[in-house]
C-alpha positions in Angstrom: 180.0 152.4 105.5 183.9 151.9 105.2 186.4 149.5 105.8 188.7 150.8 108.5 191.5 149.5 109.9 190.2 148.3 112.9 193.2 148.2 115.8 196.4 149.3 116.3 196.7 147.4 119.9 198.3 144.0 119.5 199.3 141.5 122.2 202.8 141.8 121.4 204.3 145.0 120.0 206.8 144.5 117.4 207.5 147.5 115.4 208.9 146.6 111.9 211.1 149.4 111.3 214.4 149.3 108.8 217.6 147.6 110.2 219.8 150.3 111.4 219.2 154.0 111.7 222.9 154.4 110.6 223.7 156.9 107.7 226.5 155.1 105.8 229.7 156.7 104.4 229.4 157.3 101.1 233.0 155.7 100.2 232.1 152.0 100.2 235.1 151.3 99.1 236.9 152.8 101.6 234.8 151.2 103.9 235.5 147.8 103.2 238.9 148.2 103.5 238.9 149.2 107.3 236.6 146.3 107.9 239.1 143.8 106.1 241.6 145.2 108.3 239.8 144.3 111.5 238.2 147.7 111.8 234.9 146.1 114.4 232.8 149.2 113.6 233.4 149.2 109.7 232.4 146.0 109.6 229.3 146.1 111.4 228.5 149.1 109.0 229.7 146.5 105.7 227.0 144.0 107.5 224.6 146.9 107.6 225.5 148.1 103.9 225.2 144.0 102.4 221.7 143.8 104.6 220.1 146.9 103.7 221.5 147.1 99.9 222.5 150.4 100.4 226.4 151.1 98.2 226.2 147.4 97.5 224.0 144.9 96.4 221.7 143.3 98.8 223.5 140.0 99.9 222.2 138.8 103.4 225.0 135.9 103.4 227.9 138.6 103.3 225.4 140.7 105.3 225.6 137.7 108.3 229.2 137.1 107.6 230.2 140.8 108.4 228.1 141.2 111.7 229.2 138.1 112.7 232.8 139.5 113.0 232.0 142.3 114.5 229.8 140.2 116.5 232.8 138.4 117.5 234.6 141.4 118.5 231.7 142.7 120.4 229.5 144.8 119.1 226.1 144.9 120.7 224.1 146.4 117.2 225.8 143.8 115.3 225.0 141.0 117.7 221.3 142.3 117.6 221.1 142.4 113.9 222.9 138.7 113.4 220.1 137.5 115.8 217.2 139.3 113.3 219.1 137.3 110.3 219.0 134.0 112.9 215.1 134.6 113.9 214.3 135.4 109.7 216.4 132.9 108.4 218.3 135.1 106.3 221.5 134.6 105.0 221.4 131.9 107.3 219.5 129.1 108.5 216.5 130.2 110.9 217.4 129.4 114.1 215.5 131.0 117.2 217.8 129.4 119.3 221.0 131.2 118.1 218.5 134.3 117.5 218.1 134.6 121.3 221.7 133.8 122.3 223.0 136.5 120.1 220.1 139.5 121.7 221.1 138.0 124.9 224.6 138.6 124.1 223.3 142.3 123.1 221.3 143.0 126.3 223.9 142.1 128.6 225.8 145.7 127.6 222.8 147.6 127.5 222.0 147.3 123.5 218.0 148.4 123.9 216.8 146.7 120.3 218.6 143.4 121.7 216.5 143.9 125.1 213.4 144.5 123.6 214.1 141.2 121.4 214.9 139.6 124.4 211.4 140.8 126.0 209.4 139.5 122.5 211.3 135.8 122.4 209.3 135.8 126.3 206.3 137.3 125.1 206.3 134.7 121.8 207.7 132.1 124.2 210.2 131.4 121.0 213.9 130.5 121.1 213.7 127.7 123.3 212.1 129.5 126.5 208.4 129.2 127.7 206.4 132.4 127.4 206.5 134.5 130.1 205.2 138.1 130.0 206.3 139.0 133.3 210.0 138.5 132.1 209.2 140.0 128.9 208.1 143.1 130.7 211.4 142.9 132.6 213.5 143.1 129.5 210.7 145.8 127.6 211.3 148.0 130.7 215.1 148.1 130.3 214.7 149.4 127.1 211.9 151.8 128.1 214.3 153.1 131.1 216.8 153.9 127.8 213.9 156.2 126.0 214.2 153.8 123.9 210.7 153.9 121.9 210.6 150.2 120.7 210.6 148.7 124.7 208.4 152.0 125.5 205.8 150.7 122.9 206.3 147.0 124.1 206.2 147.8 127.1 202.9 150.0 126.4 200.9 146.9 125.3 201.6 144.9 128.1 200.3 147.1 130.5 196.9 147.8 127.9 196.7 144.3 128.4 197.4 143.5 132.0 200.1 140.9 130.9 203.2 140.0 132.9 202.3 143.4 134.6 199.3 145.1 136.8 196.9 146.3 134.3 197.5 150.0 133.8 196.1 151.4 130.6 196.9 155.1 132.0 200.5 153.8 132.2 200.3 152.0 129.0 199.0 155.3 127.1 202.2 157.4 128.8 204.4 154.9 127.1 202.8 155.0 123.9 202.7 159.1 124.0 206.5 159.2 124.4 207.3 156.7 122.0 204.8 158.5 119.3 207.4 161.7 120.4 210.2 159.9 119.4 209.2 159.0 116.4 208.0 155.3 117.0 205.8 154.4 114.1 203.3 152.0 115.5 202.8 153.8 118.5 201.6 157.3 116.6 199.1 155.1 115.1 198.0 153.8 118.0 197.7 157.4 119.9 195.8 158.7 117.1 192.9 155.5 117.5 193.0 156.3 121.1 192.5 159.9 120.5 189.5 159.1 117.5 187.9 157.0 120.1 188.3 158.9 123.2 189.8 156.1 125.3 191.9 157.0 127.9 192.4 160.1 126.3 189.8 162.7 125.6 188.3 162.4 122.5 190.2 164.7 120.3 189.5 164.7 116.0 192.4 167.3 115.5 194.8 165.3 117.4 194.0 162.1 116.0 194.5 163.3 112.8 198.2 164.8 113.6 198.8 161.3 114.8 197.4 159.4 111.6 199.6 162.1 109.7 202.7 161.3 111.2 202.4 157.4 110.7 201.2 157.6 107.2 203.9 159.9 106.5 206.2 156.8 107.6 204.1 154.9 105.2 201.8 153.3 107.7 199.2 151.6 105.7 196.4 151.9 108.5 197.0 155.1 109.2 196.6 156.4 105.1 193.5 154.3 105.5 192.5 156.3 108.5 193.6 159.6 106.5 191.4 158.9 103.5 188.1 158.1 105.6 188.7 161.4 107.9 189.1 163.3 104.5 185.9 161.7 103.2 183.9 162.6 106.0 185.1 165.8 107.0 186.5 164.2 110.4 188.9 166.9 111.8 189.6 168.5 108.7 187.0 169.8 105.4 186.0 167.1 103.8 188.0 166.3 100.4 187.4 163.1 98.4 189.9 163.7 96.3 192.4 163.8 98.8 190.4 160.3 100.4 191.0 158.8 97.2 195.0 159.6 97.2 195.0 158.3 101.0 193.0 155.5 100.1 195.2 154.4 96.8 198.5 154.3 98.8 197.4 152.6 101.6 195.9 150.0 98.7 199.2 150.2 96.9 200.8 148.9 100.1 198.1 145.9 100.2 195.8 147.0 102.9 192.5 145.3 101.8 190.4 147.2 103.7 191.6 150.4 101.4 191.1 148.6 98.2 187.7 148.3 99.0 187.3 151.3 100.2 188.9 152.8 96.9 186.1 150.6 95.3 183.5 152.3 97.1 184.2 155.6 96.9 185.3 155.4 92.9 181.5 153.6 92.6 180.1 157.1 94.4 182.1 159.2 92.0 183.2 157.6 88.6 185.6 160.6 88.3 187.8 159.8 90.7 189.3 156.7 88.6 190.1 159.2 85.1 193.5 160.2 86.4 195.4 157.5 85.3 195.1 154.0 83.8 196.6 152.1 86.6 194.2 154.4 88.9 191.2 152.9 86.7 192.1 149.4 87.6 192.4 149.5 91.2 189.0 151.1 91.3 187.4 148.5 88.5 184.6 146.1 90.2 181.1 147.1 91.9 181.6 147.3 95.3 178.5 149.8 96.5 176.3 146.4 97.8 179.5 145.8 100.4 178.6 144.9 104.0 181.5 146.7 105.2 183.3 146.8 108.6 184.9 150.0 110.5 186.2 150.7 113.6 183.7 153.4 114.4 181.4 151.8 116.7 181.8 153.4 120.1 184.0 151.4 122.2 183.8 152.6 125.8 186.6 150.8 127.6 190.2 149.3 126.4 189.2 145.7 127.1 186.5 145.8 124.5 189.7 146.7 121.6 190.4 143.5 119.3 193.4 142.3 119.1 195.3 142.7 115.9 198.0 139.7 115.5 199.3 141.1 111.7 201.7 142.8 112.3 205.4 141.4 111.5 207.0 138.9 114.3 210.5 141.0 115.1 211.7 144.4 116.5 214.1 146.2 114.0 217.5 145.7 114.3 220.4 147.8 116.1 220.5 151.7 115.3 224.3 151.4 116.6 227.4 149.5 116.6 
């Protein structure tokens, strides 16, 4: 028996996703010089550039000195992003309070990352208002009405969960489908469970799998984890330990406990599996095979039975646009 990850519904979704889906120009320089001359969307892109360490060295001061002209000026992605360096408390001091007032600043021209922050401050009850899920639903579903797959996965969970919104898990599960469409990391993992344990929607190996696929080639931990015990047991694809043992190792090498026992286990089963290289042999050193292990293959027969899983990071990604 195998560790698995055991949930990918959480009572808030916040998908932790890189700041930005902006490419950068490739002359920096050039760049800089249009934001020193007052240029708003060159210097949200310098903010972006300082924040993300991409042409420049990673300098979140410079990084919330940049977005905060542009900011000024502005520019809905840069207010978003200041209020991520607000609510992380870096390259400036952590304050929720300012956090919120800059995504509210977002949201009120339509930014969807800055609604969906709005929605999770409600949801947290953080930055100086009370929880409330019912406006946080409010503020998820004007980013949903976008297609924007962060407030479609937010908005998702609430309605899993009956919170701020009539319970709906056929509703939640359309969310989560077009979200997993667009791309939405957390929300492929969460079809492919949902698809592994036939809730809500028929159970469905093959399709799981293509879901698990798609997340872990994101680099979702959970999902490689899922990947190497599907490939282990022959679960909607031949079985392959060797190929268990690569999904198994990365989702380790990313910290996911539950795979660095499961890399345990299975190098105890087959000593083989550890020869490849030294730092291979390591991860798989200790005795692992008298484990009580958990999984999340017991049959679960209705939503309201799935755990909640609080680990995953506090904040949406930042702005994808100036």
């Amino acid at each position: 028996m195998y560790f698995r990850a055991s949930s990918y519904l959480i009572l808030v979704v916040l998908v932790s996703l890189p700041a930005g889906g902006v490419d950068l120009p490739s002359d920096i320089s050039g760049l800089m010089k249009r934001a020193s001359s007052g240029n708003v969307e060159a210097e949200f892109l310098v903010g972006l550039a300082y924040e993300t360490g991409r042409g420049v060295k990673q300098d979140f001061v410079e990084a919330a000195r940049w977005y905060r002209k542009a900011a000024d000026a502005g520019a809905s992605g840069a207010q978003t992003n200041l209020g991520n360096l607000y609510s992380e408390g870096r390259g400036v001091v952590q304050d929720k309070v300012a956090a919120l007032k800059w995504y509210l600043r977002a949201a009120s021209q339509g930014d969807p990352a800055g609604e969906s922050n709005v929605g999770c401050f409600y949801a947290k009850g953080e930055g100086g208002v009370k929880r409330d899920y019912a406006e946080a639903a409010r503020w998820f579903a004007k980013a949903a009405a976008q297609k924007a797959p962060r407030g479609e996965a937010n908005l998702a969970t609430l309605y899993m969960r009956g919170l701020g919104v009539r319970f709906n898990p056929e509703e939640g599960v359309k969310l989560y489908l077009s979200a997993a469409n667009h791309g939405n990391l957390y929300s492929q993992g969460v079809v492919a469970w949902l698809y592994e344990h036939g809730i809500i929607l028929p159970r469905d190996m093959e399709k799981a799998l293509k879901w698990y696929r798609a997340a872990a080639q994101a680099g979702d931990p959970r999902s490689l984890n899922n990947l190497g015990y599907f490939h282990e047991n022959g679960i909607g694809t031949p079985r392959d330990l060797a190929q268990a043992f690569q999904y198994y190792r990365e989702a380790a090498e990313k910290g996911l406990l539950q795979a660095e026992q499961n890399l345990q286990i299975l190098c105890s089963k087959d000593p083989n599996l550890a020869n490849t290289e030294p730092k291979t042999a390591a991860q798989c050193a200790g005795n692992s095979s008298d484990s009580k292990t958990l999984r999340s293959g017991e049959e679960i027969t209705s939503v309201t039975e799935v755990p909640l899983d609080s680990s995953v990071p506090a904040l949406e990604a930042g702005a994808s646009r100036p």
